[in-house]
TIRO-2110 file (N, C-alpha, C; in Angstrom, 1 decimal):
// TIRO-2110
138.9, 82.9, 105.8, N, 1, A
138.0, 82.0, 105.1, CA, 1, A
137.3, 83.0, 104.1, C, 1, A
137.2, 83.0, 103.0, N, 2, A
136.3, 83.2, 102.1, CA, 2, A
135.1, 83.0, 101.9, C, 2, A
133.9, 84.2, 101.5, N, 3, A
132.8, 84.2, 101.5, CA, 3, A
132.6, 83.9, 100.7, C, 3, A
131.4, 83.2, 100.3, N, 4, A
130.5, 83.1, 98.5, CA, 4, A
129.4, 83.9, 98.9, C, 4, A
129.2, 84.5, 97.9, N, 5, A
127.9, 85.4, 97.6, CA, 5, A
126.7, 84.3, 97.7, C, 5, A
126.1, 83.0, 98.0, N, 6, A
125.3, 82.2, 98.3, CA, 6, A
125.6, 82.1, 99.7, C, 6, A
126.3, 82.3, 100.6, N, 7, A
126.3, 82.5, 101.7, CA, 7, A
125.3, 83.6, 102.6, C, 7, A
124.3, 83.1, 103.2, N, 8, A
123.5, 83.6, 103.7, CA, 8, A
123.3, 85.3, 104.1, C, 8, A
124.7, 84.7, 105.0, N, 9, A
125.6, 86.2, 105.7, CA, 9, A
125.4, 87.4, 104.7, C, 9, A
125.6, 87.0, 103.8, N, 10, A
125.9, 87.8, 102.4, CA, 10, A
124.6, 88.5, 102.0, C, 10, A
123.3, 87.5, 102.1, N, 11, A
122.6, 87.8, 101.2, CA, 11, A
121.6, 89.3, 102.2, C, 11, A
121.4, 89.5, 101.2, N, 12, A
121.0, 91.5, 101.6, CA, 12, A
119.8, 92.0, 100.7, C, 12, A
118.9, 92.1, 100.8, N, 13, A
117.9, 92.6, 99.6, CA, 13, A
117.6, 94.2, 100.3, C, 13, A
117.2, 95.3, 99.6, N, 14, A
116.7, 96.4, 100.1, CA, 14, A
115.9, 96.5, 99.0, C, 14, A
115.0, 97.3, 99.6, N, 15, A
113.4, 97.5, 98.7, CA, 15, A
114.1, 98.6, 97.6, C, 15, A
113.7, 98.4, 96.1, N, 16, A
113.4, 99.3, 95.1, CA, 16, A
112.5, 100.4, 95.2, C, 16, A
111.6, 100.3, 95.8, N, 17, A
109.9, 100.9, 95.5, CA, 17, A
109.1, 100.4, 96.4, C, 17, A
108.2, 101.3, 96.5, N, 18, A
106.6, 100.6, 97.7, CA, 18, A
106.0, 100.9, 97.5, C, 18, A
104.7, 100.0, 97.2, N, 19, A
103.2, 100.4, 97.4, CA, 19, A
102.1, 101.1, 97.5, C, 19, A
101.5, 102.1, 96.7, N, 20, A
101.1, 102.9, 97.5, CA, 20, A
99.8, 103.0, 97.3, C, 20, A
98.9, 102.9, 98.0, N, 21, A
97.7, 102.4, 97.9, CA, 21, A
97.0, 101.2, 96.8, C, 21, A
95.6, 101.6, 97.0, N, 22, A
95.0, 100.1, 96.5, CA, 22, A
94.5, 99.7, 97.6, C, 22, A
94.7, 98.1, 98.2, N, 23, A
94.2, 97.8, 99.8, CA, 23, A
95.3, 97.9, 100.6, C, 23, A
94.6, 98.3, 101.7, N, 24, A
95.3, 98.6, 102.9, CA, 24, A
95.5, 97.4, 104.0, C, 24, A
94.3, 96.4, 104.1, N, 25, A
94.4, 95.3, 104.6, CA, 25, A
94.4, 94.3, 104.0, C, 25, A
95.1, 93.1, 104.3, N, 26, A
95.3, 91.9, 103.7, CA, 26, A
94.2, 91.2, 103.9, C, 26, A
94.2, 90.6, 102.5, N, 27, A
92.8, 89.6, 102.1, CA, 27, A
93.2, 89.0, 101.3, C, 27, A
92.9, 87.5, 101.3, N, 28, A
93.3, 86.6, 99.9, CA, 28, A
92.7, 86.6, 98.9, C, 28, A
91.3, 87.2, 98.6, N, 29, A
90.7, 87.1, 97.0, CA, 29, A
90.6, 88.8, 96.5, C, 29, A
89.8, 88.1, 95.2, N, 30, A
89.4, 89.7, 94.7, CA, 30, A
90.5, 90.8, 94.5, C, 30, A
91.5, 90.2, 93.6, N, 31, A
93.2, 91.3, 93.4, CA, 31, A
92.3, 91.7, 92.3, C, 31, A
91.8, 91.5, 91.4, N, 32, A
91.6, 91.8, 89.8, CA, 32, A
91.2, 93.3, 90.0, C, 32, A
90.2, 94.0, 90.8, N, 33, A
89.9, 95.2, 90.6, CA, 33, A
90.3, 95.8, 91.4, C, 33, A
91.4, 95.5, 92.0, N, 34, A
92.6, 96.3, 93.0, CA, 34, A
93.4, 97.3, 91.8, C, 34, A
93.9, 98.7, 91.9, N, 35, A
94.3, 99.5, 91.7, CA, 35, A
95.6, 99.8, 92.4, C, 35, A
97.1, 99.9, 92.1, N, 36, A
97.8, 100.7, 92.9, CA, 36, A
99.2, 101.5, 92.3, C, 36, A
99.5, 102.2, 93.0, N, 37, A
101.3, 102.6, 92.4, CA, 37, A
102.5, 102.0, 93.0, C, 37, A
103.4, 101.5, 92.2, N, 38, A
104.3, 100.8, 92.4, CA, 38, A
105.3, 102.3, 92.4, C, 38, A
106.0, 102.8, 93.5, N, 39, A
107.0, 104.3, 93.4, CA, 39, A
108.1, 103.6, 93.8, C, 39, A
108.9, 104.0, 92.7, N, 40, A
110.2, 104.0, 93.0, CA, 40, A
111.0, 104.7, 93.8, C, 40, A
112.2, 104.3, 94.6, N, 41, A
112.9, 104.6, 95.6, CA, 41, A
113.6, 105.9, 95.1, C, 41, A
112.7, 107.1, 94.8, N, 42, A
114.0, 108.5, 93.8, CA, 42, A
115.1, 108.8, 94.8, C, 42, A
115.5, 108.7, 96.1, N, 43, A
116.6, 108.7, 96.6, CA, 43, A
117.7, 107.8, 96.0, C, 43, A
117.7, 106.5, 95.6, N, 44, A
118.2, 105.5, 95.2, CA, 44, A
118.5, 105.5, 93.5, C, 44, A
117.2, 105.5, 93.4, N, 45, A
117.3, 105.4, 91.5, CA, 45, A
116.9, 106.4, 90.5, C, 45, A
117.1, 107.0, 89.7, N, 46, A
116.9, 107.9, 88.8, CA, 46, A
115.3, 107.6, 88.0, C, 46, A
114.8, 108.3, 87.1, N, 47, A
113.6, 108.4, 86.8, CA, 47, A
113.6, 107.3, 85.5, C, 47, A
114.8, 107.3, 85.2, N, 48, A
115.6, 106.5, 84.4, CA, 48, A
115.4, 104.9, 83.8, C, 48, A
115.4, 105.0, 85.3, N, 49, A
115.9, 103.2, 85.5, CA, 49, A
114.3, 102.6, 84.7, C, 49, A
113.1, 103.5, 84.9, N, 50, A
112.1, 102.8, 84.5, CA, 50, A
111.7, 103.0, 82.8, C, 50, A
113.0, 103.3, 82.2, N, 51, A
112.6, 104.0, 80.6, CA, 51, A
113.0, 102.9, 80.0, C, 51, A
111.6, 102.7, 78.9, N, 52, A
111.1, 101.4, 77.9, CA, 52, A
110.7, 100.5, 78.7, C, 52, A
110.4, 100.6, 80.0, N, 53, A
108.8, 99.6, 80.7, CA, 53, A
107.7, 99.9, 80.1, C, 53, A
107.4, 101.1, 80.0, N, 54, A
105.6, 101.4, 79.5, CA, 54, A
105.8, 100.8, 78.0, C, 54, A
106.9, 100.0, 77.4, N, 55, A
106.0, 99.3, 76.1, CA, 55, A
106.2, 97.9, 76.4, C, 55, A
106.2, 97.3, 77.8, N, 56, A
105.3, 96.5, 78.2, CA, 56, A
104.0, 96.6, 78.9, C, 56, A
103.3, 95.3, 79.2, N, 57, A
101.9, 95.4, 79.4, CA, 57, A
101.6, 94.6, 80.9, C, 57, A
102.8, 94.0, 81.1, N, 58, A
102.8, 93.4, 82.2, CA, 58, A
104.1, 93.4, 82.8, C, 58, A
103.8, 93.5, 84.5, N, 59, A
105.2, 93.2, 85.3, CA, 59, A
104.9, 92.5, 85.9, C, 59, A
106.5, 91.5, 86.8, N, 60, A
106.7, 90.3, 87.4, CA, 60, A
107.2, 91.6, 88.9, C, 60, A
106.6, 91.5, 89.6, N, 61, A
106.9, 92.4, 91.5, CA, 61, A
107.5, 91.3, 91.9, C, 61, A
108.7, 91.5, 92.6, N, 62, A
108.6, 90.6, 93.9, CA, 62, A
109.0, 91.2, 95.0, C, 62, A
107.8, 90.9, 95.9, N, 63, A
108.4, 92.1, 97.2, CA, 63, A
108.3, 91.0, 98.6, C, 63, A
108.3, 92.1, 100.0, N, 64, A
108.3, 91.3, 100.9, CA, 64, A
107.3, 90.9, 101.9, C, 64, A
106.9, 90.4, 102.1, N, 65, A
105.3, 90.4, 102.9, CA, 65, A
105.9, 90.3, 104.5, C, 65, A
105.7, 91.9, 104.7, N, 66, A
106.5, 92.7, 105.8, CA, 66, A
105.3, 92.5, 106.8, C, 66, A
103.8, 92.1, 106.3, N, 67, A
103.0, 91.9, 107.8, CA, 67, A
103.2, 90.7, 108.0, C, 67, A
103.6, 90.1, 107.9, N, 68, A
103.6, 88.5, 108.5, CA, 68, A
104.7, 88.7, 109.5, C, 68, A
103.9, 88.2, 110.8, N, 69, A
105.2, 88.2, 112.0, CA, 69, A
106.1, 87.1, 112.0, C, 69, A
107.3, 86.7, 111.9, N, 70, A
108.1, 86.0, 112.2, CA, 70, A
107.6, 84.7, 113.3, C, 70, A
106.9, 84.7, 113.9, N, 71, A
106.3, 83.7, 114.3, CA, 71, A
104.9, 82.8, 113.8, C, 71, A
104.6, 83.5, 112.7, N, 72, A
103.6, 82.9, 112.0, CA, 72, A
104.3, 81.9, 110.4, C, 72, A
105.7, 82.4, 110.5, N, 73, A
106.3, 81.6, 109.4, CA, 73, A
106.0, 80.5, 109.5, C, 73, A
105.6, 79.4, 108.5, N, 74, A
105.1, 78.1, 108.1, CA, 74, A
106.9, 77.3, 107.7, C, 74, A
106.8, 76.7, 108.0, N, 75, A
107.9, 75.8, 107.4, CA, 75, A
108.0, 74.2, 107.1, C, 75, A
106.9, 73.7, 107.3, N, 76, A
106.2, 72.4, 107.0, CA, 76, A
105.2, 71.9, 106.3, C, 76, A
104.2, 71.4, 106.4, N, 77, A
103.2, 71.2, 105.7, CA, 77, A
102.0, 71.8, 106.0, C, 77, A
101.1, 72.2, 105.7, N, 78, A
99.5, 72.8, 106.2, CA, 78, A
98.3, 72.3, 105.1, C, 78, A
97.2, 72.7, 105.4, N, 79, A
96.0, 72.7, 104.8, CA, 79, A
96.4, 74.4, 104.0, C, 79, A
96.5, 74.3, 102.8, N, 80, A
95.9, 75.5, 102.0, CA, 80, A
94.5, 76.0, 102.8, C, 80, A
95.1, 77.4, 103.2, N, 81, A
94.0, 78.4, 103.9, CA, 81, A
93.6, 77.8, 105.0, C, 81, A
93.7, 76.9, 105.6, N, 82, A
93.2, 75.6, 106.8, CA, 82, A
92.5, 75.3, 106.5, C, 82, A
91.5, 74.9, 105.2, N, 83, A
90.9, 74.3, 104.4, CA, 83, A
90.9, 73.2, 104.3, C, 83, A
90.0, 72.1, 105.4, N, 84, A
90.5, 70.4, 105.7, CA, 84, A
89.9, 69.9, 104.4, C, 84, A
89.4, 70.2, 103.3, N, 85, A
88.9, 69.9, 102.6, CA, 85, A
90.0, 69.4, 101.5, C, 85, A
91.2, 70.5, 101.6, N, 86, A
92.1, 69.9, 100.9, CA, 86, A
93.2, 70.1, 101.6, C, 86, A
94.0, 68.9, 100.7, N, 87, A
95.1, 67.9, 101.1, CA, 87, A
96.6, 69.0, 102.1, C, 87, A
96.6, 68.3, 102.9, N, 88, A
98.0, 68.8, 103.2, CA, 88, A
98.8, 68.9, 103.0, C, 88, A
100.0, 69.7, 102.6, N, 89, A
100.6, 70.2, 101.3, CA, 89, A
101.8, 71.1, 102.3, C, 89, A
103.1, 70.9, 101.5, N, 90, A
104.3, 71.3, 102.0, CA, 90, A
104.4, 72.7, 101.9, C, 90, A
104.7, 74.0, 102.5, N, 91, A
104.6, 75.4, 102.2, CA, 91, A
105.0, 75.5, 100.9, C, 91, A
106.0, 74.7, 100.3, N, 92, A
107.3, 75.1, 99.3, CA, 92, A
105.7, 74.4, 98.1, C, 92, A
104.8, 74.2, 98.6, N, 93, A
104.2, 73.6, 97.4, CA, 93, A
102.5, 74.2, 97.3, C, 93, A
102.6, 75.3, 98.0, N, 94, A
101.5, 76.5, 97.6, CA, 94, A
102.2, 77.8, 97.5, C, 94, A
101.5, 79.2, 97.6, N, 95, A
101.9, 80.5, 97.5, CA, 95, A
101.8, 81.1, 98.9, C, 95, A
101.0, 81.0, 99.5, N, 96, A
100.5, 81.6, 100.9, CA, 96, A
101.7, 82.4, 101.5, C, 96, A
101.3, 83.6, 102.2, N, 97, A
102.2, 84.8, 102.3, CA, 97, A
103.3, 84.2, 103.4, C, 97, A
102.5, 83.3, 104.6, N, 98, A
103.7, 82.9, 105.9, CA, 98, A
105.2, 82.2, 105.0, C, 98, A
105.8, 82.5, 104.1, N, 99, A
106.4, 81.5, 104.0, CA, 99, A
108.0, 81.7, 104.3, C, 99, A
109.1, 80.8, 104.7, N, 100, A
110.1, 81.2, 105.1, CA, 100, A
110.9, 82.4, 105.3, C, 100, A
110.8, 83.0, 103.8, N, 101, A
111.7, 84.1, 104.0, CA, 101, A
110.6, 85.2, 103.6, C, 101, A
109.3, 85.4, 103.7, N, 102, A
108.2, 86.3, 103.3, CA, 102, A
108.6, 87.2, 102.2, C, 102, A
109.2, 86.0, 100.8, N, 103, A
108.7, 86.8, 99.8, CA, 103, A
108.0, 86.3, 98.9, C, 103, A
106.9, 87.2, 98.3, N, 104, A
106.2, 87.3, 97.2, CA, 104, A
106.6, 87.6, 95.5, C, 104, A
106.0, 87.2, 94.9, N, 105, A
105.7, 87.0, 93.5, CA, 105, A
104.7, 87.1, 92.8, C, 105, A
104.5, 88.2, 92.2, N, 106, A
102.8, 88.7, 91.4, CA, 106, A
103.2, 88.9, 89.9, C, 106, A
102.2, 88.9, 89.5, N, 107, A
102.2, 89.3, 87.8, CA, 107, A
101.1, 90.7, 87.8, C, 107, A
101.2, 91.4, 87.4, N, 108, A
99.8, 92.4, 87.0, CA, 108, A
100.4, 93.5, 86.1, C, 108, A
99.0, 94.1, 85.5, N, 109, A
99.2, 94.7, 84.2, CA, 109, A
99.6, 96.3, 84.6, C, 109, A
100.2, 96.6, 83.5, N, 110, A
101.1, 97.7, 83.8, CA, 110, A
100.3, 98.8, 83.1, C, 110, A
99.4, 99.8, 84.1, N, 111, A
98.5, 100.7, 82.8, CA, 111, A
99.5, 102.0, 82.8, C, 111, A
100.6, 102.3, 83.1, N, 112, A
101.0, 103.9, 83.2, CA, 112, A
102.2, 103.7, 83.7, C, 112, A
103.7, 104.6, 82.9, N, 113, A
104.3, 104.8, 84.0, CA, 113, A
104.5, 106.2, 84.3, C, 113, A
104.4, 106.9, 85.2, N, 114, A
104.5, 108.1, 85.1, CA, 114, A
105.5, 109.0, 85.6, C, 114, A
107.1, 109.3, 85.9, N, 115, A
107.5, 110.1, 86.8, CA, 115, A
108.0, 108.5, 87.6, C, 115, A
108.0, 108.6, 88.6, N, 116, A
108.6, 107.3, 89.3, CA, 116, A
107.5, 106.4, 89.9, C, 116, A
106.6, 106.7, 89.4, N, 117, A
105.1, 105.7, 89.6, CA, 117, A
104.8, 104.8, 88.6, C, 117, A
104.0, 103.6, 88.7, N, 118, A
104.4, 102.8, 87.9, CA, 118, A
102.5, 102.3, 88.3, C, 118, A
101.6, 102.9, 87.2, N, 119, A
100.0, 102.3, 88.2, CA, 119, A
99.8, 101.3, 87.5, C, 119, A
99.3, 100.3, 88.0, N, 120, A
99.2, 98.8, 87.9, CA, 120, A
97.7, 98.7, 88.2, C, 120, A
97.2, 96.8, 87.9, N, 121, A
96.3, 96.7, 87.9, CA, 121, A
96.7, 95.6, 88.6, C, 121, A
96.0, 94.7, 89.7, N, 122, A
95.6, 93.0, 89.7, CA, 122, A
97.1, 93.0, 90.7, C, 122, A
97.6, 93.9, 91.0, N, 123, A
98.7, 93.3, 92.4, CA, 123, A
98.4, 92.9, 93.6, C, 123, A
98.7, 91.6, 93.8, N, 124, A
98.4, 91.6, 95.3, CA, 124, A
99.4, 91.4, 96.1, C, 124, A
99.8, 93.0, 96.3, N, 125, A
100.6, 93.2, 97.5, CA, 125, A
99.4, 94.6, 98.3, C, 125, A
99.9, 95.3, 99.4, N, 126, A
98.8, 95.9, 100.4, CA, 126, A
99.4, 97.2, 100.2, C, 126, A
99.0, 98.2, 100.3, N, 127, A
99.5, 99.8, 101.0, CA, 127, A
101.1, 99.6, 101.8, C, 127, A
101.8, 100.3, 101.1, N, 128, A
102.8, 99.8, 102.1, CA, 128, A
104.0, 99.1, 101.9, C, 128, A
103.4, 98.7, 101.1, N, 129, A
104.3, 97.1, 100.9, CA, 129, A
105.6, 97.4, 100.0, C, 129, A
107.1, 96.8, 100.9, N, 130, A
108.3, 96.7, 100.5, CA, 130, A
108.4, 95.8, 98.7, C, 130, A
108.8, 96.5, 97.6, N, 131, A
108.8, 96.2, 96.7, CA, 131, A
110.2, 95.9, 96.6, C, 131, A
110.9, 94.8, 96.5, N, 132, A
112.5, 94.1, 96.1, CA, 132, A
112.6, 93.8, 94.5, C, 132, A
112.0, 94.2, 93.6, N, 133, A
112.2, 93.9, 92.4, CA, 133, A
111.4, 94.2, 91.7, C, 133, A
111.1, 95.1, 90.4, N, 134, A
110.3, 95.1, 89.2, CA, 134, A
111.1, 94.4, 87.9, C, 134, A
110.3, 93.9, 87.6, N, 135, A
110.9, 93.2, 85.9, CA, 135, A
109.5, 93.0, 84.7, C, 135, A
109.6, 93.5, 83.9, N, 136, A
108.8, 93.3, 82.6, CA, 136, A
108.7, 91.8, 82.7, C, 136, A
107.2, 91.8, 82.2, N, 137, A
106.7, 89.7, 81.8, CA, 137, A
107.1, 90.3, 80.3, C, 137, A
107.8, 89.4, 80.0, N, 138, A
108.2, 88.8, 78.7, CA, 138, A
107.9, 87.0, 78.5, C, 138, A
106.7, 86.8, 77.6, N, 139, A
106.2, 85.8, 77.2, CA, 139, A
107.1, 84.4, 77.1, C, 139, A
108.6, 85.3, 76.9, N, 140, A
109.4, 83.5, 76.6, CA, 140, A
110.0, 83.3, 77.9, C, 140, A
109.5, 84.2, 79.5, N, 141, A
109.8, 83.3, 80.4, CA, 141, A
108.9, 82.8, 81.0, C, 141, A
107.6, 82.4, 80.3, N, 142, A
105.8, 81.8, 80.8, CA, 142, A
106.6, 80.0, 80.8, C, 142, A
106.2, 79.5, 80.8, N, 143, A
105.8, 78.3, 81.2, CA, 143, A
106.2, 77.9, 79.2, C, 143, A
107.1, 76.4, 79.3, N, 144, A
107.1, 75.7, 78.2, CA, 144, A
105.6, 74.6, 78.3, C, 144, A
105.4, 74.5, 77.2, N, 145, A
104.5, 73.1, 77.1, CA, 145, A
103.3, 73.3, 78.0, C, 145, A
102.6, 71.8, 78.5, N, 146, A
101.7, 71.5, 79.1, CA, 146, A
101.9, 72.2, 80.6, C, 146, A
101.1, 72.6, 81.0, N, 147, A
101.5, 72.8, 82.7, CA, 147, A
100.0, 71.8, 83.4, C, 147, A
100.6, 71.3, 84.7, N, 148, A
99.5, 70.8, 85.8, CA, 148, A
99.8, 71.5, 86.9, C, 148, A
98.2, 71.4, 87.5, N, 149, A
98.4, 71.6, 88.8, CA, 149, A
97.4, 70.8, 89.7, C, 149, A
97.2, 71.1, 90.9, N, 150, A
96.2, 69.7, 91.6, CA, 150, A
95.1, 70.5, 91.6, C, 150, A
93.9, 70.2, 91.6, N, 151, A
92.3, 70.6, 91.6, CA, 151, A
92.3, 71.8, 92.9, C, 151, A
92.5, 71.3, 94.1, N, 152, A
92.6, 72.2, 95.1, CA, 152, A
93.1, 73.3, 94.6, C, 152, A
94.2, 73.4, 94.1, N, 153, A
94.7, 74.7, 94.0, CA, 153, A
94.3, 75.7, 92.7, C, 153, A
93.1, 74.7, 92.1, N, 154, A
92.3, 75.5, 90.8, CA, 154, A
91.4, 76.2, 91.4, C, 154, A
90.9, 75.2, 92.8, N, 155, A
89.7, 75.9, 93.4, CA, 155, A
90.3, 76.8, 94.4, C, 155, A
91.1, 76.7, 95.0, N, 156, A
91.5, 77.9, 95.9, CA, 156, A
91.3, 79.6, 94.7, C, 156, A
91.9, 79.2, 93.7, N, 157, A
92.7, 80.4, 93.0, CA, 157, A
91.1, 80.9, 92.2, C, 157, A
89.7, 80.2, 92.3, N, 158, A
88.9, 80.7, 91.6, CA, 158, A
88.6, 82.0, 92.0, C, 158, A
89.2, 82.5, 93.1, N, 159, A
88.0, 84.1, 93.4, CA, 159, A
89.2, 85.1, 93.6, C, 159, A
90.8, 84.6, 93.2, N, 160, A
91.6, 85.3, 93.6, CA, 160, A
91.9, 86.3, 92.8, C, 160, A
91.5, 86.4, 91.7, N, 161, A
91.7, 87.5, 90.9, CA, 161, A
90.0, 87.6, 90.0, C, 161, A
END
């Protein structure tokens, strides 16, 4: 039988880069005056791989949120933050870190790259933290047109950066 590469079995991610300070413990607000280095895997990738990032100003991280225990995975609906205040809401339909396969998605600004360090502003990932991807924000993959979202999630995100 023949495998597809969308076959589970198949799929494989290994970290790029990790974390390296900034916070050490996990907290939901207050990313904006977080500081950290994004280091690349120099066993893996050459000094290379990061030349013509520093003439962007922003990167898209996606890493793994390696402290969430496997028993804390969400796979249904919850209160954002257990917040009865607002609506109960499908995992697939906030950000929160428990989520099936514990990966994350950040945006933050890129002040330096130096050597295989990459210092950043406004990431919220922790000390530590398994990096699966860097990619430059480039403006024409933001959002077309009008965007909505529901009130709760304007007010959750007020203190998060």
């Amino acid at each position: 039988m023949e495998r597809r590469a969308s076959d589970p079995a198949l799929v494989v991610s290994r970290p790029v880069a990790t974390v390296v300070g900034g916070r050490s413990e996990v907290r939901d607000d207050d990313w904006a005056a977080v500081s950290s280095v994004i280091r690349l895997d120099a066993a893996r990738f050459p000094a290379e791989a990061l030349a013509g990032l520093a003439d962007f100003s922003h990167l898209e991280v996606v890493f793994h949120f390696d402290r969430v225990p496997v028993g804390k995975i969400e796979r249904s609906a919850r209160h954002p933050r257990g917040n009865t205040d607002w609506p109960l809401v499908g995992i697939f339909a906030q950000r929160g870190k428990n989520r099936p396969n514990r990966i994350g998605v950040s945006r933050c600004r890129l002040v330096e790259v130096a050597g295989y360090d990459l210092r950043v502003a406004g990431l919220d990932a922790v000390d530590g933290t398994p990096v699966l991807d860097i990619k430059p924000y480039m403006a024409e993959y933001g959002p077309r047109g009008t965007t909505e979202q529901p009130r709760w999630a304007t007010e959750l995100m007020r203190d998060y950066y």
